[in-house]
PyMOL Python script that loads the backbone (N, CA, C, O; Angstrom):
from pymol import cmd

cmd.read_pdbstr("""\
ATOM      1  N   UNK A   1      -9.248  14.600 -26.575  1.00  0.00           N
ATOM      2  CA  UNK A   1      -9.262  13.364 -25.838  1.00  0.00           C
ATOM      3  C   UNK A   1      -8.987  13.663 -24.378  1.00  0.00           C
ATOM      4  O   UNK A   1      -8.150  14.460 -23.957  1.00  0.00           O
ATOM      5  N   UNK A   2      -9.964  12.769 -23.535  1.00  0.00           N
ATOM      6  CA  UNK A   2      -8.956  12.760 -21.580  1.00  0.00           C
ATOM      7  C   UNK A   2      -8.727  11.676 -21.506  1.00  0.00           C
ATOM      8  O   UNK A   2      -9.159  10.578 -21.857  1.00  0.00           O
ATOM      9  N   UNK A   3      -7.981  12.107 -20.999  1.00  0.00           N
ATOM     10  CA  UNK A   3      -6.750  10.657 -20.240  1.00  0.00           C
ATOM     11  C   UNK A   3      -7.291  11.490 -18.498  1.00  0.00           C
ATOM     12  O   UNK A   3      -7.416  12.670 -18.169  1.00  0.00           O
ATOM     13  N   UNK A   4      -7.542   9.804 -17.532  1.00  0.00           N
ATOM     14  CA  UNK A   4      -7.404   9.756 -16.282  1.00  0.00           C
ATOM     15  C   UNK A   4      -5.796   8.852 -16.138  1.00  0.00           C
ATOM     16  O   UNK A   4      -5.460   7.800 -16.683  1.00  0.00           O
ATOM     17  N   UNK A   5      -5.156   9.597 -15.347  1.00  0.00           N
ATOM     18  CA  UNK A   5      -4.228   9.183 -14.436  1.00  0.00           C
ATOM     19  C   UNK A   5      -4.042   9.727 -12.821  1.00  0.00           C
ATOM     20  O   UNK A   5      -4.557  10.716 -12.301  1.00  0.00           O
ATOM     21  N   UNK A   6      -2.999   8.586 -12.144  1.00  0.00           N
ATOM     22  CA  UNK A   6      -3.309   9.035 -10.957  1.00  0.00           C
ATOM     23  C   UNK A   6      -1.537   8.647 -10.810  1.00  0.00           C
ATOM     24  O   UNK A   6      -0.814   7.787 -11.312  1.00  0.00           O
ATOM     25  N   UNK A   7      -1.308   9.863  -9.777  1.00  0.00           N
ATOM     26  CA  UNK A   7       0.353   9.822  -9.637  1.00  0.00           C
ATOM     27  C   UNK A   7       0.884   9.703  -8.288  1.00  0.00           C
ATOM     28  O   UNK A   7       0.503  10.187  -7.222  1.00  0.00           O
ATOM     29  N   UNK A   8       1.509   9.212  -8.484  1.00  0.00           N
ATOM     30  CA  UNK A   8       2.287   9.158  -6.781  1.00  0.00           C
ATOM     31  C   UNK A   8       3.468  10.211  -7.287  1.00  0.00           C
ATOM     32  O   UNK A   8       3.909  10.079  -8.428  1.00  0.00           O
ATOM     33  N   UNK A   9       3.961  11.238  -6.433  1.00  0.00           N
ATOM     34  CA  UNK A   9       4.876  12.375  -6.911  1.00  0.00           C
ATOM     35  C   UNK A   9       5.465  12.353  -5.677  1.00  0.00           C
ATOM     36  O   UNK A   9       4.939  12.732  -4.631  1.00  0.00           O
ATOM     37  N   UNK A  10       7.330  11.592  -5.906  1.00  0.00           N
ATOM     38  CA  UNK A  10       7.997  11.738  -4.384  1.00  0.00           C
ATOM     39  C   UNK A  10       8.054  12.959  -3.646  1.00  0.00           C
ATOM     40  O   UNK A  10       7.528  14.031  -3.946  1.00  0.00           O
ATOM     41  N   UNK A  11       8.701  12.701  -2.719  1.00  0.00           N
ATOM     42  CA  UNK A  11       8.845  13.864  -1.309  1.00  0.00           C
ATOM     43  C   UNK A  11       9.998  15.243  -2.228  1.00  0.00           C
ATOM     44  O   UNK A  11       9.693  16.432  -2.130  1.00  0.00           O
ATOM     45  N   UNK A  12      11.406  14.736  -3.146  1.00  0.00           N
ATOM     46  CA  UNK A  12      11.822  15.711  -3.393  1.00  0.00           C
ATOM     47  C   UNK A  12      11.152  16.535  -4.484  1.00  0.00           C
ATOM     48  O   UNK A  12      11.510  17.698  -4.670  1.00  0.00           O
ATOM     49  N   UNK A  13      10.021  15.871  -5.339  1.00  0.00           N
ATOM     50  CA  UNK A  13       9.434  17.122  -6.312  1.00  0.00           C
ATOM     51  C   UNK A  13       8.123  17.650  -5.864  1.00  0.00           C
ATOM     52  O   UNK A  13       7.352  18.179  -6.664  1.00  0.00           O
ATOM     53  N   UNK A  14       7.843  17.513  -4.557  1.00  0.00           N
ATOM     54  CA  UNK A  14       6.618  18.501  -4.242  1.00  0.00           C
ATOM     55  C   UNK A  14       6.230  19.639  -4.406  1.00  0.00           C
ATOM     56  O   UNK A  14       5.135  20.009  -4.830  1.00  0.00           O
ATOM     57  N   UNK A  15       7.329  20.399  -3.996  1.00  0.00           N
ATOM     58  CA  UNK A  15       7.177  21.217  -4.080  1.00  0.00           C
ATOM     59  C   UNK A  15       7.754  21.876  -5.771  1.00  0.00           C
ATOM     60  O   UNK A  15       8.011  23.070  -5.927  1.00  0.00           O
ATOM     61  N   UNK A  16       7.837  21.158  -6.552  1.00  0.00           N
ATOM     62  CA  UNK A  16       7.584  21.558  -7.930  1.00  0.00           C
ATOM     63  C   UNK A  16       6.591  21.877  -8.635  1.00  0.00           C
ATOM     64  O   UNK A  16       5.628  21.119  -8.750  1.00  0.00           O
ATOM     65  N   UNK A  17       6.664  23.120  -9.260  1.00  0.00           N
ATOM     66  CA  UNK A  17       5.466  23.084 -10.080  1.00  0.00           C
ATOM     67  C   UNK A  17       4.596  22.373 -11.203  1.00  0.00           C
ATOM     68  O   UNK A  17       3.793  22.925 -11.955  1.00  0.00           O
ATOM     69  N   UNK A  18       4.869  21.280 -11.162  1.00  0.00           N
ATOM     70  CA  UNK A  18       4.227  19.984 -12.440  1.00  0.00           C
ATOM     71  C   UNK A  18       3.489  20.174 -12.992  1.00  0.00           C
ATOM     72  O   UNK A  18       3.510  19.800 -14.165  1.00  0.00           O
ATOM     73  N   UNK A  19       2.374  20.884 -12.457  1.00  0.00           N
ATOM     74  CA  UNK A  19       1.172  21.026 -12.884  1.00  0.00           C
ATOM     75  C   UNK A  19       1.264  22.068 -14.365  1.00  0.00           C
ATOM     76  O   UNK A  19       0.844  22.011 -15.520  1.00  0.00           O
ATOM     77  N   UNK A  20       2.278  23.242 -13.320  1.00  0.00           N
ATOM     78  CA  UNK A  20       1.766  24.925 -14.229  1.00  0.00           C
ATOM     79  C   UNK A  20       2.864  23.696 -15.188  1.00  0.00           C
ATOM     80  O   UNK A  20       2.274  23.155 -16.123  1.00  0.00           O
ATOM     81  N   UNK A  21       3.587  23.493 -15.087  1.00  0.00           N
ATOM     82  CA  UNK A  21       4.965  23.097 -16.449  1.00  0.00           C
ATOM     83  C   UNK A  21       3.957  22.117 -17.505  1.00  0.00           C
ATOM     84  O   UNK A  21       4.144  21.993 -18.716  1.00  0.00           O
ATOM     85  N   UNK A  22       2.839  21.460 -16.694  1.00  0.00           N
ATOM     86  CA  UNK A  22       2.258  20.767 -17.869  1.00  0.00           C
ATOM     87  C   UNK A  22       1.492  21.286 -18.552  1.00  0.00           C
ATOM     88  O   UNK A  22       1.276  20.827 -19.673  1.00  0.00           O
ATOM     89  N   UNK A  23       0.817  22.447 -18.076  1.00  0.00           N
ATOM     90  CA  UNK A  23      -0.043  23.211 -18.892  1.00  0.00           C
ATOM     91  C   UNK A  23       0.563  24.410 -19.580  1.00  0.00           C
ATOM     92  O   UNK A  23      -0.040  25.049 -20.442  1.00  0.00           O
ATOM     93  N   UNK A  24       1.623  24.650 -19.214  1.00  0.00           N
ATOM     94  CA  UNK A  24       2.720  25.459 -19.801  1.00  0.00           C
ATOM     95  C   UNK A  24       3.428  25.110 -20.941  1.00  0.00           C
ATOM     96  O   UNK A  24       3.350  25.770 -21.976  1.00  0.00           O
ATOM     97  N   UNK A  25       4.224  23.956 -20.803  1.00  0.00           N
ATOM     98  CA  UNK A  25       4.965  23.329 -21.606  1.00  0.00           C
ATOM     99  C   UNK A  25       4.271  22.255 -22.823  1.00  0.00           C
ATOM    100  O   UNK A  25       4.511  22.280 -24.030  1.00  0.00           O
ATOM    101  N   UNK A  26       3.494  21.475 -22.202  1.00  0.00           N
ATOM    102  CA  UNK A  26       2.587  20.979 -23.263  1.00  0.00           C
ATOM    103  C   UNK A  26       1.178  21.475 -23.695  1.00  0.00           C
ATOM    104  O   UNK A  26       0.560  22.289 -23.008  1.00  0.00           O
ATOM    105  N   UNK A  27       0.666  20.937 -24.911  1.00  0.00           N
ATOM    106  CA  UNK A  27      -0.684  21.049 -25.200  1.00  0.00           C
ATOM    107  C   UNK A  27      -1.399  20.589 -24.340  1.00  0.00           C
ATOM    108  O   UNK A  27      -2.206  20.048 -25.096  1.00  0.00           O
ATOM    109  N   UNK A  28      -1.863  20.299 -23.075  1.00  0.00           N
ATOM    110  CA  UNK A  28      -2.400  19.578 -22.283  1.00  0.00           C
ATOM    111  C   UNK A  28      -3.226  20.536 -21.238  1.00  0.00           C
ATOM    112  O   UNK A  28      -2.859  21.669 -20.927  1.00  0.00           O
ATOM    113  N   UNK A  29      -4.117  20.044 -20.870  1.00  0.00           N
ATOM    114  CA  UNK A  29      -4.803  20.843 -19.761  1.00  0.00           C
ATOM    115  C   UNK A  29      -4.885  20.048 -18.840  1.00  0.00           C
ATOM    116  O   UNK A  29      -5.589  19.079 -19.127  1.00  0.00           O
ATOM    117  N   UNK A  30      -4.246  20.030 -17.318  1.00  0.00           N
ATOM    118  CA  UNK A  30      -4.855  19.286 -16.469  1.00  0.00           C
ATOM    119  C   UNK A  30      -5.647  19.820 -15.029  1.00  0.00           C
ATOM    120  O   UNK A  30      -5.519  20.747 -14.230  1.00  0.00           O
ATOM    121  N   UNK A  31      -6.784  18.315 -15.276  1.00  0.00           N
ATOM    122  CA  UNK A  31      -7.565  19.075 -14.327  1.00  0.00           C
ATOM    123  C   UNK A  31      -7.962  18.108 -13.006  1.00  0.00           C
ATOM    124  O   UNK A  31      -8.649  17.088 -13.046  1.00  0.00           O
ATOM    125  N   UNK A  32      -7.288  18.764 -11.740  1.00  0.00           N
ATOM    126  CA  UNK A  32      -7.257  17.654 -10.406  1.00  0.00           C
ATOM    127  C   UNK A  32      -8.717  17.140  -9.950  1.00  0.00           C
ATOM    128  O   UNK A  32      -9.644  17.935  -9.792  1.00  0.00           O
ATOM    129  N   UNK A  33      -8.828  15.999  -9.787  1.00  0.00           N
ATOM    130  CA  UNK A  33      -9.842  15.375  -9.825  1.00  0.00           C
ATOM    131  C   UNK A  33      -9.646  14.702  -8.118  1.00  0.00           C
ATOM    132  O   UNK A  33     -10.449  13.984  -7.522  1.00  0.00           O
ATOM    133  N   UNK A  34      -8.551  15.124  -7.717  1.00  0.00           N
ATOM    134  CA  UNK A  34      -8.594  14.333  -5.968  1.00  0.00           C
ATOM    135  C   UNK A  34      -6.918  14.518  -5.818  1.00  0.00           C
ATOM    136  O   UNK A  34      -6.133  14.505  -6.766  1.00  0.00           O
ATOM    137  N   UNK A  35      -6.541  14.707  -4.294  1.00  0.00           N
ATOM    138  CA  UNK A  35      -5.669  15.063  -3.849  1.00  0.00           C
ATOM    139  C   UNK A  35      -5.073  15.281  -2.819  1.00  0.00           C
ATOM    140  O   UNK A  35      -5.266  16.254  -2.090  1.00  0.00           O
ATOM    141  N   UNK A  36      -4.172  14.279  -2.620  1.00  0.00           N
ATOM    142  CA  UNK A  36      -3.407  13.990  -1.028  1.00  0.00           C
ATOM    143  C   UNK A  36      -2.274  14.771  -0.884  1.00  0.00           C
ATOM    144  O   UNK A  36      -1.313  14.374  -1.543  1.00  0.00           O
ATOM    145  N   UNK A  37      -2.130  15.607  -0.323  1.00  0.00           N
ATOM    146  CA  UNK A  37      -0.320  15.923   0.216  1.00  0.00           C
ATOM    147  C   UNK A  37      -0.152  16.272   1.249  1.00  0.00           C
ATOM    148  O   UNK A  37      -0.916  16.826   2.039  1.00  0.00           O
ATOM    149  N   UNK A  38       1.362  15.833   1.371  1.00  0.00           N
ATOM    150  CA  UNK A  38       2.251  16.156   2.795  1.00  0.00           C
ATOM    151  C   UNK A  38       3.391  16.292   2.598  1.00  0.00           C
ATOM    152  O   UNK A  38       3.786  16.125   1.444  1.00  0.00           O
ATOM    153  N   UNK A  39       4.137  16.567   3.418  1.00  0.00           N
ATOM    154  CA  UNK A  39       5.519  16.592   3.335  1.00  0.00           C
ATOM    155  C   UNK A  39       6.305  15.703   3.088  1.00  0.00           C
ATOM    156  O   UNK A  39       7.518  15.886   2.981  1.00  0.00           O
ATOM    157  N   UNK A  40       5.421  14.014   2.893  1.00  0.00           N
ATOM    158  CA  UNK A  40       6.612  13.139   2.357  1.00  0.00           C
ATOM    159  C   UNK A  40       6.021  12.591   0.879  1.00  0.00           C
ATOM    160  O   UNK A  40       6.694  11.924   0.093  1.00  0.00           O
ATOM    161  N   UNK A  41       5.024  12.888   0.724  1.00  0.00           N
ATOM    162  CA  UNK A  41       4.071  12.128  -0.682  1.00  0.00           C
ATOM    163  C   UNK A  41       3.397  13.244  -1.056  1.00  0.00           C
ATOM    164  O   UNK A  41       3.492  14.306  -0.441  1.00  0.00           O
ATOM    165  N   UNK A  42       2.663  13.069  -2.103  1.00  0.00           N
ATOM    166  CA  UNK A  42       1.775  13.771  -3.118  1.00  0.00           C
ATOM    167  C   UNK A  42       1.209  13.267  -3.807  1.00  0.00           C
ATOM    168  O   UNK A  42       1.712  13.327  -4.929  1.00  0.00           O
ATOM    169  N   UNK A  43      -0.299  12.353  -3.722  1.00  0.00           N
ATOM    170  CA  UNK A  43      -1.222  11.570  -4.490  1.00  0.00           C
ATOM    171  C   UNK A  43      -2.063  12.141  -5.268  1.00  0.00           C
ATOM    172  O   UNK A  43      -3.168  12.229  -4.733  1.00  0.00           O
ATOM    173  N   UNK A  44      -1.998  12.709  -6.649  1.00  0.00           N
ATOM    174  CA  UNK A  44      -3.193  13.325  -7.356  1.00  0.00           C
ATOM    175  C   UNK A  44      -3.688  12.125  -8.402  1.00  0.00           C
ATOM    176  O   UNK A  44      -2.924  11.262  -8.836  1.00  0.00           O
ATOM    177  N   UNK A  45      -5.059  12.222  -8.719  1.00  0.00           N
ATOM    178  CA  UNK A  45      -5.797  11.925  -9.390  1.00  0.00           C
ATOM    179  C   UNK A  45      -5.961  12.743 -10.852  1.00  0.00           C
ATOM    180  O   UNK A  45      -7.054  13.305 -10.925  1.00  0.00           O
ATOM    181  N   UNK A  46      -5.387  12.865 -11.639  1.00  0.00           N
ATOM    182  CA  UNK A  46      -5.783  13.584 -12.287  1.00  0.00           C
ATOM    183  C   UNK A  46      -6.962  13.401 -14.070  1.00  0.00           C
ATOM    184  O   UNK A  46      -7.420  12.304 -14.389  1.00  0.00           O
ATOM    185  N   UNK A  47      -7.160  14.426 -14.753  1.00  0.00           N
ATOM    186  CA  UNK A  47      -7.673  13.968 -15.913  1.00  0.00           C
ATOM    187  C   UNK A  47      -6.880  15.018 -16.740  1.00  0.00           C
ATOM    188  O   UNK A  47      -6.705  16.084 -16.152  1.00  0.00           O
ATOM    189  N   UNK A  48      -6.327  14.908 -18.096  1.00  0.00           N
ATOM    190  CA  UNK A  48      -5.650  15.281 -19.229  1.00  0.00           C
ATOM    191  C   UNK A  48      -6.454  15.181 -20.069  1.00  0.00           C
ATOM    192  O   UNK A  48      -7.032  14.127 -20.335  1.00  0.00           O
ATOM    193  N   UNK A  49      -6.711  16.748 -20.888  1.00  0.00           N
ATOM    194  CA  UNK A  49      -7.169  16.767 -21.946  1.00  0.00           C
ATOM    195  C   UNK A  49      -6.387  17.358 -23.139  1.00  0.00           C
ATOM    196  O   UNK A  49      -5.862  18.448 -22.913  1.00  0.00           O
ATOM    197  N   UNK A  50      -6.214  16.826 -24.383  1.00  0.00           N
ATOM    198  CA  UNK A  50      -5.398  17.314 -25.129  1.00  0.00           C
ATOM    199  C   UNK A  50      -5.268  16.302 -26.663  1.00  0.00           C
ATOM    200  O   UNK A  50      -6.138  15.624 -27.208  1.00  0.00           O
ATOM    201  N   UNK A  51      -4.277  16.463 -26.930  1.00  0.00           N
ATOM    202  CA  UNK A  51      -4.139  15.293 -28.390  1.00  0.00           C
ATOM    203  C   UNK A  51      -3.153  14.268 -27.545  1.00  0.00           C
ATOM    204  O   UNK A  51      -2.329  14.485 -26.657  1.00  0.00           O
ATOM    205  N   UNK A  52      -3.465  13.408 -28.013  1.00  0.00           N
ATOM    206  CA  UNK A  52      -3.076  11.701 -27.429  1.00  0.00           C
ATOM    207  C   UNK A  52      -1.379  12.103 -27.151  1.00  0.00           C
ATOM    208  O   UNK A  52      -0.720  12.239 -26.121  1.00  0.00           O
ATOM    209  N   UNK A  53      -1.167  12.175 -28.106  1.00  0.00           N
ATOM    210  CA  UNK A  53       0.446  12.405 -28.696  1.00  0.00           C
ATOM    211  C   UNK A  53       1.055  13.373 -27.299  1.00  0.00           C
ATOM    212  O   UNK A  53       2.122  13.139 -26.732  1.00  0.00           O
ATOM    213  N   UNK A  54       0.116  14.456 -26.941  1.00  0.00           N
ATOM    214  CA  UNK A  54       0.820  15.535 -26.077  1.00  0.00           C
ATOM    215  C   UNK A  54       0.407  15.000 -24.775  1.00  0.00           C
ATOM    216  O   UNK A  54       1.071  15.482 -23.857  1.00  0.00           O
ATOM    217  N   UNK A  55      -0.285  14.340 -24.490  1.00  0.00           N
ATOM    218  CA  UNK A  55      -0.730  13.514 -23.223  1.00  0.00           C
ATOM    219  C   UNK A  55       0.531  12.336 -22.886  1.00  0.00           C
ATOM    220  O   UNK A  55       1.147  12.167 -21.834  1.00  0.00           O
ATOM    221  N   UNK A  56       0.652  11.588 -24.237  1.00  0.00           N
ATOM    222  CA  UNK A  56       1.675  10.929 -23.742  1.00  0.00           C
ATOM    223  C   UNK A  56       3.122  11.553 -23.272  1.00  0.00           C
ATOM    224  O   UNK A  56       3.782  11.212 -22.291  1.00  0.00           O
ATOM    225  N   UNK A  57       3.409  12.499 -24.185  1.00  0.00           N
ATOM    226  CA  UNK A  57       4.503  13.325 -24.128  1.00  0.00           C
ATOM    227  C   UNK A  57       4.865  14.447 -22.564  1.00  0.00           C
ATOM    228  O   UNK A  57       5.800  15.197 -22.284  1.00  0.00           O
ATOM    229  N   UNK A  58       3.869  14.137 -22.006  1.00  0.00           N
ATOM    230  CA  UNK A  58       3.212  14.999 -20.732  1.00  0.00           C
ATOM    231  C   UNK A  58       3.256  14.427 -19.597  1.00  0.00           C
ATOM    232  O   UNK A  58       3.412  15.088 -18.571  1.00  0.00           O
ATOM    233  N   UNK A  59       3.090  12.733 -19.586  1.00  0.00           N
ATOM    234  CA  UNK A  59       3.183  11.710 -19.046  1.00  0.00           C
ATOM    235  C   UNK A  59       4.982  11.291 -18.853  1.00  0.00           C
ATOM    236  O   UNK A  59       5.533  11.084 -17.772  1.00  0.00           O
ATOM    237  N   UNK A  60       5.497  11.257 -19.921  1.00  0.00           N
ATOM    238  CA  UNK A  60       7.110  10.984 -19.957  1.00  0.00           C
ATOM    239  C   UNK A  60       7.585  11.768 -19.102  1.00  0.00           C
ATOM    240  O   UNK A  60       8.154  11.365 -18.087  1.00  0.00           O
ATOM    241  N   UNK A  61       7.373  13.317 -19.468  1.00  0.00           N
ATOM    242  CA  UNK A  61       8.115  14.371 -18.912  1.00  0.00           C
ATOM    243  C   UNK A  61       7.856  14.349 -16.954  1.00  0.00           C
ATOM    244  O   UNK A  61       8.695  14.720 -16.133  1.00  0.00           O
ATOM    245  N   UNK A  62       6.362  13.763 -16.632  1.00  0.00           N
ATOM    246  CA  UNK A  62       6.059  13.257 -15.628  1.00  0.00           C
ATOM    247  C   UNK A  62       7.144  12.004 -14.824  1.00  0.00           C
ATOM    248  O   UNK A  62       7.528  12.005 -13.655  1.00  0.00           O
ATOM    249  N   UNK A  63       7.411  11.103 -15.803  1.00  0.00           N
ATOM    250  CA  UNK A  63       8.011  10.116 -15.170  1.00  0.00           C
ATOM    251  C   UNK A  63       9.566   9.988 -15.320  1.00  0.00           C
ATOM    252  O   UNK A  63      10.149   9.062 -14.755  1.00  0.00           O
ATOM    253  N   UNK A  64      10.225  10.882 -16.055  1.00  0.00           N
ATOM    254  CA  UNK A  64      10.810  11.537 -16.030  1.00  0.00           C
ATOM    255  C   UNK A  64      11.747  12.114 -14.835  1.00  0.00           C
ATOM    256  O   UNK A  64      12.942  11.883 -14.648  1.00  0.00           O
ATOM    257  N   UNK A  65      10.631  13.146 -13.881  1.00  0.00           N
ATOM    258  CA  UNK A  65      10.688  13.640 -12.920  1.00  0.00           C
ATOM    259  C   UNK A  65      10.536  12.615 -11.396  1.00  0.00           C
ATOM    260  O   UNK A  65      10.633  12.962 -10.219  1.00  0.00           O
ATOM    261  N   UNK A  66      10.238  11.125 -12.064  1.00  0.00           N
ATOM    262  CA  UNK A  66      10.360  10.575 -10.728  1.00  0.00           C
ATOM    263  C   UNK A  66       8.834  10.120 -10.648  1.00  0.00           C
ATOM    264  O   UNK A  66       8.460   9.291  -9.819  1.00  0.00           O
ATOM    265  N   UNK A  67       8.294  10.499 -11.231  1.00  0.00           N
ATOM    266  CA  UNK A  67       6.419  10.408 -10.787  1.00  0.00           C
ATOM    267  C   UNK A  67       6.354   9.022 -11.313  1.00  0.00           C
ATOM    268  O   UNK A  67       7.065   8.550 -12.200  1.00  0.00           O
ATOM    269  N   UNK A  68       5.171   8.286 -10.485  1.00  0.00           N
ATOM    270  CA  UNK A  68       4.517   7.343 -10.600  1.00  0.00           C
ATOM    271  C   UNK A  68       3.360   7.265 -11.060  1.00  0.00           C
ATOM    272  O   UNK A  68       2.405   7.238 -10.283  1.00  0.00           O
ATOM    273  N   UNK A  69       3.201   7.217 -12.279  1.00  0.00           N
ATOM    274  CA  UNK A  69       1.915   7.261 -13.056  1.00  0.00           C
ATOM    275  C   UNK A  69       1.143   6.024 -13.552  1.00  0.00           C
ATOM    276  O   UNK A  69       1.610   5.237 -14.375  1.00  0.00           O
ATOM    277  N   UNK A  70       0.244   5.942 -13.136  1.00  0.00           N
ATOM    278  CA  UNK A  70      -1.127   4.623 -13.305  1.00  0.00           C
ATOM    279  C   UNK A  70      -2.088   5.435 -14.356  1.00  0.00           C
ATOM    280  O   UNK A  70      -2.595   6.540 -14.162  1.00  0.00           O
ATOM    281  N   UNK A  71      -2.208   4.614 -15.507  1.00  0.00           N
ATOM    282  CA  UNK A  71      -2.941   4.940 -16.501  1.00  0.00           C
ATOM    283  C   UNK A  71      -4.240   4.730 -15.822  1.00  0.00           C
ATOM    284  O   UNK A  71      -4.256   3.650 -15.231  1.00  0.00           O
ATOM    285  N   UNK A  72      -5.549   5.547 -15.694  1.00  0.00           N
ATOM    286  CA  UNK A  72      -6.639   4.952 -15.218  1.00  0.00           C
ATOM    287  C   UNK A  72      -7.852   4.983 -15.996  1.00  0.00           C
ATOM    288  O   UNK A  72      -8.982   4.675 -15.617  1.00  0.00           O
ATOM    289  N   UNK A  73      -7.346   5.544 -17.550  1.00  0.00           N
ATOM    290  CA  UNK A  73      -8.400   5.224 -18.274  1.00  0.00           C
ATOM    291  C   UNK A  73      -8.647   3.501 -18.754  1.00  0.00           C
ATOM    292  O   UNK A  73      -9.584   2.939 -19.322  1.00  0.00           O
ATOM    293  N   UNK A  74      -7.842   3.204 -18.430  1.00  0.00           N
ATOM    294  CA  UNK A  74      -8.062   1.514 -18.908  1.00  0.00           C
ATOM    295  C   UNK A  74      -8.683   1.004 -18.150  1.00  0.00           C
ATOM    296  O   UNK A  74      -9.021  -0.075 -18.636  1.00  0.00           O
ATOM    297  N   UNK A  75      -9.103   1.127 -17.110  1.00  0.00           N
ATOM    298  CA  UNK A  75      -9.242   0.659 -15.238  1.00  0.00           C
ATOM    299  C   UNK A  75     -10.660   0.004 -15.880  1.00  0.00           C
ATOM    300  O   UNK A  75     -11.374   0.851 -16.416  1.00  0.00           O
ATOM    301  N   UNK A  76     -11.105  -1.200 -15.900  1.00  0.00           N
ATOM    302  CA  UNK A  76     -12.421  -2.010 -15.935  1.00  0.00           C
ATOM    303  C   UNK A  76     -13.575  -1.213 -15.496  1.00  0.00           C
ATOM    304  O   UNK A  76     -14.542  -1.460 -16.217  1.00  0.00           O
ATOM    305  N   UNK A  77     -13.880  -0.193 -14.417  1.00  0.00           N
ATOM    306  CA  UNK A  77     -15.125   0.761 -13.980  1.00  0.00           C
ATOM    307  C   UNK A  77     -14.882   2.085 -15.031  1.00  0.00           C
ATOM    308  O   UNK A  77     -15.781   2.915 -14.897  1.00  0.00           O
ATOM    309  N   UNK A  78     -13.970   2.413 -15.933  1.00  0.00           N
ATOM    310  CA  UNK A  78     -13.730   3.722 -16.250  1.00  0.00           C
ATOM    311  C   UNK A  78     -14.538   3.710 -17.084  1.00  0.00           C
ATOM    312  O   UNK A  78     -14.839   2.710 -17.737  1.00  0.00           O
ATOM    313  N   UNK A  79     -15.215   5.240 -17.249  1.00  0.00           N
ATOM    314  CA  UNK A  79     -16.457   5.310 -18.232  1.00  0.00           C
ATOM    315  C   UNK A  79     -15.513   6.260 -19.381  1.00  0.00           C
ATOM    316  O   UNK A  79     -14.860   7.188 -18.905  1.00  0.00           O
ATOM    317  N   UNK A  80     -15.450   6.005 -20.954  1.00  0.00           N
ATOM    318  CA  UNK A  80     -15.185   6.599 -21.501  1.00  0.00           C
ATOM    319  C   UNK A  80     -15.419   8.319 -21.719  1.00  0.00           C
ATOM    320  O   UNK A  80     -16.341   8.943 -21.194  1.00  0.00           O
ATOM    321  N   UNK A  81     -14.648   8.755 -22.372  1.00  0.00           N
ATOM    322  CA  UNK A  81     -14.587  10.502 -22.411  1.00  0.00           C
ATOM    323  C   UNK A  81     -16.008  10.920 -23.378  1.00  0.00           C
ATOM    324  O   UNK A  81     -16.272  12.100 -23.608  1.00  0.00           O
TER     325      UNK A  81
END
""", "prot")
cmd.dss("prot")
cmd.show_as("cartoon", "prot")
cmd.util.cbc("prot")
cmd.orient("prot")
């Protein structure tokens, strides 16, 4: 399954590695689909592929950390996987 989400990631976890920890730590692969940063924000777009279960579980550990996550597979223009 992919999951699109898109995250707002504050100024103190930028410089964290989120990404490698999600593809590390969970079943999940993610793959950046668009991407803002600076020194006070961090806007990615992303898409998750994996089993539902580890996507959600991937997502927690995300918000978790402070991240702002917008589900965007639901979004009215989104074309299914």
């Amino acid at each position: 399954m992919k999951r699109k989400i898109y995250c707002t990631i504050p100024q103190d976890q930028i410089k964290e590695p989120l990404l490698y920890t999600l593809g590390n730590q969970f079943q999940v692969v993610p793959n950046i689909r668009g991407a803002s940063v600076t020194d006070e924000i961090a806007l990615l777009a992303l898409e998750l592929e994996g089993d539902a279960a580890e996507i959600d579980r991937a997502i927690q550990f995300l918000c978790a950390r402070g991240v702002k996550v917008e589900d965007l597979s639901d979004a009215p223009d989104a074309h299914p996987a």
